[in-house]
Every structure is written in structure tokens, then in C-alpha cells.
N, C-alpha and C positions, 0 to 999 in steps of 0.2 A: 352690383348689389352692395348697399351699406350694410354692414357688420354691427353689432352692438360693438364691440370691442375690437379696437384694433392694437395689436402688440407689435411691437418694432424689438425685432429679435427670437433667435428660434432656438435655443441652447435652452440647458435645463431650468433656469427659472421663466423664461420665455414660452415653454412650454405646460411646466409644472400651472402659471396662470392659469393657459389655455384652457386646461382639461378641467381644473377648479371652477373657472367662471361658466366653461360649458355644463358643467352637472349642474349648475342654479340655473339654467334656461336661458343665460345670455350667445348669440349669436357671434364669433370668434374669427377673428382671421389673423395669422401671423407670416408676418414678413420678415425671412431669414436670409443673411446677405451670404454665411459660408459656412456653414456650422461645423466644418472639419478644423476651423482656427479659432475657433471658441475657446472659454475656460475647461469647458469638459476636456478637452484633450491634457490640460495640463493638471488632470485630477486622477487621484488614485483611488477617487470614495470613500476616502476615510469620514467617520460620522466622530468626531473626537475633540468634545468641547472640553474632556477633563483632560484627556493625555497631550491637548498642545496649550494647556496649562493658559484658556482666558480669564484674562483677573475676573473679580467680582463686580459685579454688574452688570450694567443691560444688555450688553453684548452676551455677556454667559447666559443669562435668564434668557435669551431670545435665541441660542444656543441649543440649554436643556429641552425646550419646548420646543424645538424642530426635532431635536432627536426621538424625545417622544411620540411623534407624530408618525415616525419612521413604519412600525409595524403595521397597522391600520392601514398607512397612504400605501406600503409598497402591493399591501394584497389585493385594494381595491383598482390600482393601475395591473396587474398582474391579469385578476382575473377580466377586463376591461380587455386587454391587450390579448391573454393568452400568451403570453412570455414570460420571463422570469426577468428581473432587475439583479438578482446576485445579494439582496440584502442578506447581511449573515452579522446577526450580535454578537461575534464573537471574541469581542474584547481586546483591549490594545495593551500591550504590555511598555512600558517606556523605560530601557535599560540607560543608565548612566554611567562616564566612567569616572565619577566623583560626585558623593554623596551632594545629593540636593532636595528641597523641597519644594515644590513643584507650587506655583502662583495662583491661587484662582481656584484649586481645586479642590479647595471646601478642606484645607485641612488648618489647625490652629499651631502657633508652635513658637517658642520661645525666645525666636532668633539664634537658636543655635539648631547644627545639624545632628545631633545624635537621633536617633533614632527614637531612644526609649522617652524621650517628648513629646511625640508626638501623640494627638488625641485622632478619636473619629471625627470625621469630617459631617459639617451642616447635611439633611435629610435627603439636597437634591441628588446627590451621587456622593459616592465613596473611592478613595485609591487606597490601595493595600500596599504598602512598603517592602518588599522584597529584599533582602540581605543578599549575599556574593552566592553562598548554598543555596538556598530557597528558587533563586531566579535562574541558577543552571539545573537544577531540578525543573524549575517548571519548563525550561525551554533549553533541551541543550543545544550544543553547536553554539553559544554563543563564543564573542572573543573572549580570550583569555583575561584583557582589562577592563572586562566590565565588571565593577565593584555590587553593584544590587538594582535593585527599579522600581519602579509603579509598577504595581497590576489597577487597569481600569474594566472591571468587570462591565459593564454599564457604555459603555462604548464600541464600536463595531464597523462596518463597511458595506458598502455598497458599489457594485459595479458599474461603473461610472457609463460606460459604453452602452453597457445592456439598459443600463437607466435609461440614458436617450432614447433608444430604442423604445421602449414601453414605452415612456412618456409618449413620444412622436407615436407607437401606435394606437394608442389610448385615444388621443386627440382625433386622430381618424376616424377611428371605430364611434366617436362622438360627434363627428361631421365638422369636426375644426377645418376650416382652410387654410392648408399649408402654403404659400408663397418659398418655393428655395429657390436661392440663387439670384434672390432681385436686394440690389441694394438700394436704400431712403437715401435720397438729396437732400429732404429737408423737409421741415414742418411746416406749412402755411396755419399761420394764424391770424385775429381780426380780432381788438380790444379783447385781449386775453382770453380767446377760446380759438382752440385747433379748429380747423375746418377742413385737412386734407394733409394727408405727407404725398411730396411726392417723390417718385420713385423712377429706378431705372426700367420698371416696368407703365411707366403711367402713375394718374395719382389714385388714392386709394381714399376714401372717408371711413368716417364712423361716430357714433355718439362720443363715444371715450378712446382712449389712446395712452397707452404704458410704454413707456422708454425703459428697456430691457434689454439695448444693446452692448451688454456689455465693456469692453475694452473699448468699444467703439463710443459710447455714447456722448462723448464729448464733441464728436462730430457733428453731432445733431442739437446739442446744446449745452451751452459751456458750463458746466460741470468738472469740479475736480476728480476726475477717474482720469487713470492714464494705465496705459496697458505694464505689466510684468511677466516676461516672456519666462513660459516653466518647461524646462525640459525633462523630458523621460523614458525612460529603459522598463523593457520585461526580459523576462529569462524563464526557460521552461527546464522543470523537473527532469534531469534524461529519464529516460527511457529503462523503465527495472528498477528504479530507485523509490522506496516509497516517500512519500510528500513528507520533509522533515520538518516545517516549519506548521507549528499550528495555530498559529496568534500573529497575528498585527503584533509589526515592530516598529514603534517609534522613539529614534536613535537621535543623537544630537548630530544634523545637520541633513537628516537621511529620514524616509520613513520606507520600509518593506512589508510590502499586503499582500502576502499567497494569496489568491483562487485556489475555489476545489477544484478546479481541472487540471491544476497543477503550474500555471502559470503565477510568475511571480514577478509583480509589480514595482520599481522602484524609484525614488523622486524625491525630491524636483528640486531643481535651481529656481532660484527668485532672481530675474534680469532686467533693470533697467534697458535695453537696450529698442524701447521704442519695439515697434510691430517688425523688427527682422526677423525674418522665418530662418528656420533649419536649425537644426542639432551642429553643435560644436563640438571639435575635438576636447575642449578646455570643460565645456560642461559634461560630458560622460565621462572625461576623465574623472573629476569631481565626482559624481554619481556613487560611477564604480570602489572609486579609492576609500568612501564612508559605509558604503553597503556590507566591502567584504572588509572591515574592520571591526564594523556591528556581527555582520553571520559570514564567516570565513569560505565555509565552505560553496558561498558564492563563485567564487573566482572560478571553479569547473562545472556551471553550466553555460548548457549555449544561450548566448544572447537572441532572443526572438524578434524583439522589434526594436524602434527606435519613432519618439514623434515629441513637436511639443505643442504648446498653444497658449494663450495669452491670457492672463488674469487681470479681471478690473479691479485695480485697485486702488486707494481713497489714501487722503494725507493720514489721516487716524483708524486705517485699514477696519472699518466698520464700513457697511453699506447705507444706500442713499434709498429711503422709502418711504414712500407718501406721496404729501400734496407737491405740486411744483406752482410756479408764478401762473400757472396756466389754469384755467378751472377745471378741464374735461381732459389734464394730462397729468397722469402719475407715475412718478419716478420708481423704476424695480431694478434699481443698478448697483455696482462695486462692491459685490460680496468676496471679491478679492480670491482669498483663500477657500473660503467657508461655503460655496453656491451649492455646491452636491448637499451639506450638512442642512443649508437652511430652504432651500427649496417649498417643503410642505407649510413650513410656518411664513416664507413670504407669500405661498395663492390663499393661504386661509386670511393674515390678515390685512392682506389687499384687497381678496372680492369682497370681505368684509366691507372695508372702505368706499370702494365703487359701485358694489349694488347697494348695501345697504346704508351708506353713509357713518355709519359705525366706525369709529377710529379709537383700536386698542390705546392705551397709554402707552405704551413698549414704543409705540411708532414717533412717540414725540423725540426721544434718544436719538430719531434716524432723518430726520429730517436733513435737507440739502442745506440750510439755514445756520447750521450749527457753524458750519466754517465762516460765517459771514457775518456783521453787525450792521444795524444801521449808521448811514452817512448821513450828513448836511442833506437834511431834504434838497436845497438850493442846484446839488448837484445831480442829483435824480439815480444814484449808483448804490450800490451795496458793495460795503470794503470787509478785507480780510480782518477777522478775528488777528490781534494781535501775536504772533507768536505759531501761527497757523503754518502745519508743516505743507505750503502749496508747493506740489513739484514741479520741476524747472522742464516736465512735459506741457504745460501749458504756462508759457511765459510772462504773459498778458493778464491781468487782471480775471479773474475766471467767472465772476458772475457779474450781470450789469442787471439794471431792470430796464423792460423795453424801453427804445426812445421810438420816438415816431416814423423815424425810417423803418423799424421790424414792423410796424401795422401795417406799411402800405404794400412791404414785398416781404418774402422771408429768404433769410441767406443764412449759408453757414461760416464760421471762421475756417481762413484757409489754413490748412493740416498741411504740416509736411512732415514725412516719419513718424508721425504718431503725436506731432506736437503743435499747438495750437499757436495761431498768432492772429488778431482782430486787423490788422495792419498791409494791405496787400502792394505795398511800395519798400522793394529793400533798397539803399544805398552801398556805396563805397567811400573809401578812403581818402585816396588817389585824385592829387591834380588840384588839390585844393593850393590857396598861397600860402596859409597858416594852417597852424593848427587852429588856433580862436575861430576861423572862420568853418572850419567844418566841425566843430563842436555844436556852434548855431544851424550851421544847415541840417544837418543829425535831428537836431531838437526839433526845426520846423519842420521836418518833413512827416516825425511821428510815426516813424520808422521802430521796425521790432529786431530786423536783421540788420546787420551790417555785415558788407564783404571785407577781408581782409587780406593784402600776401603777403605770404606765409614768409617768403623769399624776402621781401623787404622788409619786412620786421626784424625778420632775425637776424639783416646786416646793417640795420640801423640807418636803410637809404632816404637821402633827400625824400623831407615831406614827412617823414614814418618816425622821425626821432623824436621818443615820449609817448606813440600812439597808445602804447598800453596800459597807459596812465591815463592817456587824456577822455578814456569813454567809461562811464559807468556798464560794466559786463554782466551787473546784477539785474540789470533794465534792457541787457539788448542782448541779442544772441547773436554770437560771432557765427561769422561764415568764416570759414578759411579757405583761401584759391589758392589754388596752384597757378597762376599768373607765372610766365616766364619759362614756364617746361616746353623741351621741344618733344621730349618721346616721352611715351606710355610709362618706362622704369622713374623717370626722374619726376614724374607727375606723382605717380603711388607713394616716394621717398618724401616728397614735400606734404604728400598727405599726412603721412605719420605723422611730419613733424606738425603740422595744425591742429591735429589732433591734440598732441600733447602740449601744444601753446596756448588751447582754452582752456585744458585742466589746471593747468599753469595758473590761470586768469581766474580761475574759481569755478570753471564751466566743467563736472567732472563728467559729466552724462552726454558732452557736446562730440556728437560722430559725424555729424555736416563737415561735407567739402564740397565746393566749387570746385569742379574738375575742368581743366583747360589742359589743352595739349595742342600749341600754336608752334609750329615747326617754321613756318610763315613771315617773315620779320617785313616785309613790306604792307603788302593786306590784311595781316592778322587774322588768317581765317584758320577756326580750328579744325584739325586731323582727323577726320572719322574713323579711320581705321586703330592710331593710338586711341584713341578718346573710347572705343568700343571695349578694345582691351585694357585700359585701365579701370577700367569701369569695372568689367568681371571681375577683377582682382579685389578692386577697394570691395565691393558687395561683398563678395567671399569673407573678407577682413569685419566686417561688421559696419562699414561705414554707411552714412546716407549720401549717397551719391546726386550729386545736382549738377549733370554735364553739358556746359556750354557747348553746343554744336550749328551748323550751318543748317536752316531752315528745311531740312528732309526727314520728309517726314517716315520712309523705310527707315534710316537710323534712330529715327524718337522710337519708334515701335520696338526696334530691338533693342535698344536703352530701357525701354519699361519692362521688358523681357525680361533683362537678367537684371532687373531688382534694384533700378534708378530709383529712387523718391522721387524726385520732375524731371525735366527734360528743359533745357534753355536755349531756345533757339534765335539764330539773331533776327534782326529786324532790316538791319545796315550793318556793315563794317563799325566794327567798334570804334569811337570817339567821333564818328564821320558826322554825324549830326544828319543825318539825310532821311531819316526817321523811316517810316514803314516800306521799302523795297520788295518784301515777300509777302503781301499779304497772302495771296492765294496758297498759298504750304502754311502760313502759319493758320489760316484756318481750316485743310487738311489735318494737321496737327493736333490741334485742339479737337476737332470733329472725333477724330479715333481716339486721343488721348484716355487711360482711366491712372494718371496722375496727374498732378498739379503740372502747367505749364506757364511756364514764366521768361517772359520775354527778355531776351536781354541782349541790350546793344543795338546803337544807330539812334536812338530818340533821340530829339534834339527841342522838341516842344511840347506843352502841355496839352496840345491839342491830338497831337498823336498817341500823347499814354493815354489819352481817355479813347482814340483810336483803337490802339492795340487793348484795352480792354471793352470797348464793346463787340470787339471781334470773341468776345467770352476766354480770354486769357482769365486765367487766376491770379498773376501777381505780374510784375513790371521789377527788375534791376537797371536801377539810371543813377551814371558817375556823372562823368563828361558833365551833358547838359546841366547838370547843379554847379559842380564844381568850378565850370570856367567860364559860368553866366557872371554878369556884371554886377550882380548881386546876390550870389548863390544862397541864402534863405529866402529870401522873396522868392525865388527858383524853386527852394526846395518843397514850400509850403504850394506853391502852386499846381506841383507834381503832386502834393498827395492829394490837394483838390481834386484835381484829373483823374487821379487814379482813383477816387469817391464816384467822381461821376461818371465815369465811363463803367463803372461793375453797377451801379444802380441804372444808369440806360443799359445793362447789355440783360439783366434781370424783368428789366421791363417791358422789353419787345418791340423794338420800334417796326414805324407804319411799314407796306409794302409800296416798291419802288415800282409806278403805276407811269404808263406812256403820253396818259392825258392825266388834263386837269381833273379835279374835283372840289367842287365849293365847300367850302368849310361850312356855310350858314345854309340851312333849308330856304327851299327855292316856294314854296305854299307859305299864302300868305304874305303875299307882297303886293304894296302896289301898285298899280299900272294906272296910266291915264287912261280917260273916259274917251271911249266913241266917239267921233266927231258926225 
């Protein structure tokens, strides 16, 4: 059954859509891939456009008008649902411990901090300044160094949780189709209009189509959103104590948001660190050491939970709303911080937009477009805004406009940890005769990754002297291997140290390693047993793990288990040239695989990487064959040929392998000679 609207994504603004475009009479289905790793989890419901102090303009103005919306939307989901969402206006207080006047917040003032400068702030909202007396009056238990604050009357919270809840039951109760648990492959489009996403459920149509998956939606189209991992802590009132805290606390680096029920909310780290799940000891440390600095007497309650979840968010931490290149698909993505806050004013002026064609002005501010200018028509792309903070989550140029390959199939860039790369050919280093010459094979192959060891760099071995000069790191992202480890401890030891030789390189966000643990010096076949356990370890450590192992496919499996980014299984013995030896495990592999798998080792021809990727690998690692071909750019460019053509035959479906002939040309209508 076709849907009038289909939304890709089932978190609060994915939903907030839903139940908005379902009260207009539109028909609704939404496709949610995990909703417990969303930005809701990494939200505290704070609704505080004045107390986290956004400058003036459209962002505040689109701001104040969600919050306004707030009263109205939460009663009419409430009574919808028959739940409560936890809205409560009751005001942020923002203590400081050095006088400050706060950005954006509608107040005027002289460039200096005294106090007695300061006027009332513009009609849309007010903060009241608070001295050292006044603010331990209003709220005691603070610390001892907090000098005065904001009071933000006019600001307030929301239960982030209970909100999902409502919304999701809302949508119910209004005959939304919920889809949990299926994640989008990808958009099939035809001369710029969607015609279907399809899914790990099958594919899905509809008239229209909103990208709403947050942290995710770069997956599905490149878009500057890259995830920021927020972690967070509650803590409950013991038991006989009455609730001391009456006001939202927003602290410099900390925000703390009692519940009436007496639980007490506290957060959140901002982490570059790609889609790694789990709470760290370093991030609650943090947490706790800002909380009970702000309100002390934190430190003797019990800790209740622990979670976090990932925020979309944008180089100019504003969101992406509107039109996209597509006609019938509108972008509801990278509210970053703000998605609980701006939820009611994204489905108002979206369904605006989609039923009724109606486009606020507010929405031109938010268009995907801003980061981008126009190019040399000649070259048919759209380039970065000069000066555009693009993060080094998607490394590759981030928007293109279709070329003619996306009309005949649709595909998406391969992801690895959360980062994008248009490019599914990584090279190496290693075995080249010059350095000159694998600077040119680099270039031709148009390559995004490069491997590198970590071991020979840093002894400066044959081949590797100057390598860290010789490559632009601003254009490629290092891989670092552990090349040359025989056990699991000396494998994890040279991780570190790759790690720290991309920050080195300018790469500070780079946690990629090539994991190898080759005990083996004749066959060079890596160690399952180290490679498993070093693996847990780097994970635990934060890294993105990419471990070269022997084509088994129980070890890929338990390698995606404990929290690999790929799996790299060989093809052949490394440098052997003997090219695809396992096909039948590497397509095992890839069949169960739900991470990128990428082949690596034994190719020795262009005909086998496009081999091994229409066997539906995701990406191809080839040294050897480039490096100690007779012409290794000629080589390298013809790898990445292969590696083009074999992910477009493995997308397109070749014929079925039939026992007889079959004529190509109709057999009617032909003809025969006459009766004698």
C-alpha cells in the first residue's frame, strides 16, 4: 500500500511530521532503523533558546517560535495519546562563575560587564540578571564560586523520553504506520523524482519522501550531517529527601534538569567520535566533575542510569529544511542540539511546504544550499562555500548534482564509522620504486583512503623516507596498519601509535586502524585468535577497527559483534597475485555481513576487482598489483575503473546462469522460404 508520505526516520522530528501531516489528511508511513541510538537519547528536553544564549537571528527567531508552539502541541499530543510528555515552563536558571552577558539573548549593553548597564531585552523574551545573593536565594545548594546568573523565565523542559512516547503514541492512535527496526539502503530515483527507498525490509513508495534520519542521513545522501556522540547520567533524589532543586540548571559546560518524580537529569558531552556507542569512563568523569561543581550536593545521590546517542549535526550547527535536488523529497535533518526544542515548528513549517506548497521565509535561512555555491556549469558539481566549516566526517566533497549514473541505479557512498567516502578503491604505500611514482598511482587511482605502517614510518624503512610529506592528508585519510605485529599486545601498541601519527598529520578526529596480527612470516596468514582480541581491546579504546583476517566467515561475524567498522578478508595470500581463491566465504560474508566488507589481498588484475565487487563487496584494498605492475598508474587507474564497474554490474543484476541457449532476437516474424 502507497503512503502519501513516506519519512525515513522515527525519532522526534520523524515523528513530530507524522502526526502533523496525519491531522491534514495525509496518509503516513515511517521507517525507523533504531530509535534507542537517536538524538533523543542524547537529550535532556531542555526548550532554552535564551539560556544557551543563540545570537540574533534566524536560528533564535525559528527558536522562539517552536518554543511557543510548545503549550498547545504538547496538550493536543497528550490528549491524542492519553500520556503526559513532562512539559513543564519552568524556567532555566544559568549560573556563572564570572560575570558574563549572555549572546543573543535580547539584551543591549555597552561592552562592559557591570551589571548596572544593562537594559531590558527586545519583546521576544527577557533574562533577569541575578547577583551572588539573589541567585543563592533563588536556588540554594549552589557552589560556593558561582558569582550570579540568568534567570530565563520564558524557558523550560520537556521530557524527552515521555515525548517519544506521546509522539509515537499519537501517531498510532492517528493510523501512522510504524515500520521499527528496518533500515533504508537507499533512494531509487528517475530524472529527479524518488520512486521508492529501498529497504532491509523491501522497498517502500509514496507520493513524497522526508529525510529525517538524523545522524544517519548522510547515508542516504550526502549531506553535511555527521553524527556527535552525547553522553548522559541521571541520578535519583534518595529516598526522605525532599526534591532540592526547583529550576533547570544551566551551568558552563553542564546542564542539570530535575523531574517531578525526582529524577535528575545531567549532560552531555559533544564527541566527535563517529557512531561509537557506550559511555566512557572519561565522559562521566566529565559529567560528574561539572555537575557537582555547579550543585554539590550531587556527589551523594545514587546514580540511576547511564546512556548516550548521537546528534546530527551540521558544519554551522543549524539544521537542513526544505527543498532538496529532488522534487518529491524534503530534507528534515541536523537539528544537532536543538530537535526536542524545534520539533513543533519543523511539522508545522514542513506540512506547510509539502501539502500546501507554502514556504515560510524562515525556511530559506535553512536550506542544504547554503554550504554550497555554484560551479563551472562545464563541470556539472556544486562546490563548498569558501571558508565552509565541512567536517572531516565526510571527506569527499559532500554534495555533487546527479550525473547520469545515479538516474540509471541508485547507490549510496560507502560509510565506514560514520564517515563518508564516494571512492570504494583504497591503496597502499608499500613496494612502490619511488616515492614520485606512487604519488601518480595515488592520483590515478582516486583513491580516498590510503594504508599506511605505522612500524615503517616511524623507523624511517626503505621506501617510507619522506612518506609524510609526500601525500596531501588534507585530501586523503590515512589508514594506519599495524603491518609487522605478531601478537594481539604489539598490534594494540602500534595502534596507538597511528593513531597519534594522523593527529600528527593534522587528521585529529582520525581512529581508523588496519588491524593485522601475522605471527606467520612465510604465508602471511593473519591470527584469528590475536586479531579477535585485539580487536576487543582497540573497540573498547574508541578506535575504528578494520581487521584483516582469513576469509571466515564465523570470525567476520564475531568481528562485527564486538564493534569492527568492516571486516577485510583475504581473497589470496597477500602480494600472491593469484586473485579470488575464496570466492565462496567471501560471499558467505558479505550475505550476513551488516558492515562494509572490503576485500583485501591476492588481486592481481582489474578483472578480479571488478570480480570481487560484483560479488557485492563494498570496497577493494590493492598494493602489490599497482605497485609492482610495469606501469603502476596505468594500473592504478584501471583498478579504480574495475572497481566502478564491478559495484555498477553488482547494482544492476546480472542475467541468470541458464543450462540452455536462449536467443537474444524474437523468433516471430521471420522468414522462411516458400513451399515447394
Amino acid at each position: 500500500m502507497e503512503s502519501d508520505i513516506l519519512i525515513v526516520g522515527g525519532g522526534i522530528i520523524g515523528l513530530s511530521l507524522a502526526v502533523e501531516m496525519r491531522l491534514r489528511g495525509s496518509t503516513v508511513t515511517v521507517i525507523s532503523r533504531d530509535s534507542q541510538q537517536a538524538a533523543t537519547m542524547a537529550a535532556a528536553g531542555m526548550l532554552a533558546p535564551q539560556a544557551e544564549g543563540l545570537p540574533a537571528g534566524a536560528m533564535l527567531d525559528l527558536a522562539l517560535s517552536s518554543r511557543a508552539l510548545y503549550p498547545e502541541w504538547t496538550r493536543k499530543l497528550e490528549e491524542l495519546s492519553g500520556l503526559s510528555s513532562g512539559y513543564w515552563p519552568c524556567g532555566i536558571l544559568a549560573p556563572v562563575y564570572e560575570q558574563k552577558i549572555p549572546v543573543g539573548a535580547g539584551f543591549t549593553h555597552n561592552h562592559t560587564t557591570k551589571t548596572d548597564n544593562l537594559t531590558k531585552p527586545a519583546p521576544q523574551g527577557s533574562g533577569i540578571w541575578l547577583d551572588k545573593e539573589a541567585i543563592h536565594q533563588c536556588q540554594s545548594g549552589l557552589g560556593t564560586d558561582v558569582i550570579g546568573g540568568w534567570w530565563f523565565p520564558e524557558d523550560g523542559q520537556v521530557d524527552s523520553r515521555a515525548l517519544a512516547r506521546t509522539l509515537r503514541a499519537a501517531a498510532e492512535a492517528l493510523g501512522v504506520r510504524i515500520k521499527e527496526g528496518v533500515t533504508v539502503e537507499g533512494i531509487q530515483q528517475q530524472q529527479r523524482i524518488a520512486r521508492a527507498v529501498q529497504t532491509s525490509a523491501g522497498e517502500f513508495s509514496a507520493s513524497h519522501y522526508v529525510l529525517a534520519a538524523g545522524a544517519w542521513s548522510n547515508e542516504l545522501w550526502p549531506l553535511p550531517v555527521y553524527p556527535k556522540k552525547g553522553q548522559m547520567l541521571s541520578v535519583r533524589v534518595p529516598p526522605g529527601v525532599h526534591p532540592p532543586l526547583r529550576r533547570v540548571l544551566f551551568g558552563e559546560q553542564t546542564y542539570i534538569v530535575p523531574r517531578r518524580d525526582g529524577q535528575i537529569v545531567i549532560g552531555a558531552t559533544s564527541e566527535d567520535v563517529g557512531f561509537t556507542p557506550q559511555n566512557t569512563p572519561a565522559g562521566i568523569q566529565a559529567l560528574l566533575a561539572n555537575a557537582i561543581r555547579l550543585y554539590p550536593a550531587l556527589k551523594d545521590f545514587p546514580i540511576q542510569e547511564l546512556w548516550w546517542g548521537f546528534r546530527p549535526a551540521t558544519p554551522d550547527e543549524m539544521p537542513i529544511l526544505g527543498a532538496s535536488p529532488i522534487q518529491n523529497l524534503t530534507f528534515a535533518t541536523g537539528h544537532y542540539r536543538n530537535g526536542i526544542l524545534l520539533a513543533p515548528i519543523t511539522a508545522k513549517l514542513l506540512a506547510d511546504y509539502i501539502l500546501q506548497q507554502k514556504s515560510d521565509p524562515l525556511l530559506d535561512n535553512f536550506h542544504y544550499s547554503r554550504f554550497y555555491k555554484p560551479a563551472d556549469s562545464a563541470n556539472g558539481k556544486l562546490a563548498v562555500y569558501p571558508g565552509a566549516k565541512i567536517s572531516t566526517s565526510s571527506v569527499t566533497e559532500p554534495m555533487q548534482v546527479l550525473d547520469r549514473t545515479s538516474e540509471i541505479v541508485s547507490d549510496r557512498p560507502l560509510t565506514i564509522a560514520g564517515k563518508t567516502f564516494n571512492s570504494r578503491l583504497m591503496t597502499g604505500t608499500g613496494k612502490y620504486r619511488n616515492i614520485e611514482e606512487m604519488q601518480q598511482s595515488i592520483a590515478a587511482s582516486a583513491c580516498q583512503i590510503v594504508t599506511v605502517a605505522v612500524r615503517r614510518v616511524q623507523s624511517n624503512a626503505p621506501g617510507h623516507e619522506g612518506l609524510a610529506e609526500a601525500l596531501d592528508w588534507t585530501k586523503i585519510w590515512m589508514l594506519p596498519n599495524t603491518a609487522g605485529c605478531k601478537t594481539a599486545e604489539e598490534a594494540i601498541r602500534v595502534a596507538r601509535l597511528g593513531r597519534e601519527m594522523a593527529k600528527l598529520l593534522g587528521q585529529e578526529d582520525n581512529n581508523f586502524v588496519k588491524l593485522e596480527v601475522i605471527p606467520d612470516a612465510k604465508y602471511l596468514l593473519p591470527d584469528p585468535i590475536g586479531t579477535l582480541q585485539a580487536a576487543e581491546q582497540l573497540v573498547k579504546e574508541g578506535f575504528a577497527v578494520l581487521p584483516y583476517i582469513n576469509a571466515d566467515p564465523m570470525l567476520a561475524k564475531r568481528l562485527e559483534e564486538v564493534g569492527c567498522a568492516t571486516v577485510m578478508p583475504l581473497g589470496s595470500p597477500i602480494g600472491s597475485g593469484q586473485g579470488l581463491k575464496t570466492v565462496a566465504n567471501l560471499e558467505i560474508i558479505i550475505e550476513n555481513a551488516r558492515i562494509p566488507v572490503v576485500v583485501d589481498a591476492g588481486i592481481g588484475t582489474p578483472s578480479e576487482a571488478a570480480q570481487a565487487m560484483e560479488l557485492g563487496a563494498d570496497a577493494l584494498l590493492i598494493n602489490t598489483a599497482i605497485a609492482q605492475a610495469k606501469n603502476p598508474p596505468a594500473m592504478a587507474r584501471a583498478m579504480n575503473l574495475a572497481a566502478e564497474a564491478g559495484r555498477l554490474a553488482y547494482l544492476a543484476g546480472r542475467i541468470p546462469v541458464k543450462s540452455k541457449a536462449s536467443a537474444s532476437s524474437p523468433l516471430t516474424g521471420t522468414i522462411t522460404g516458400a513451399p515447394a
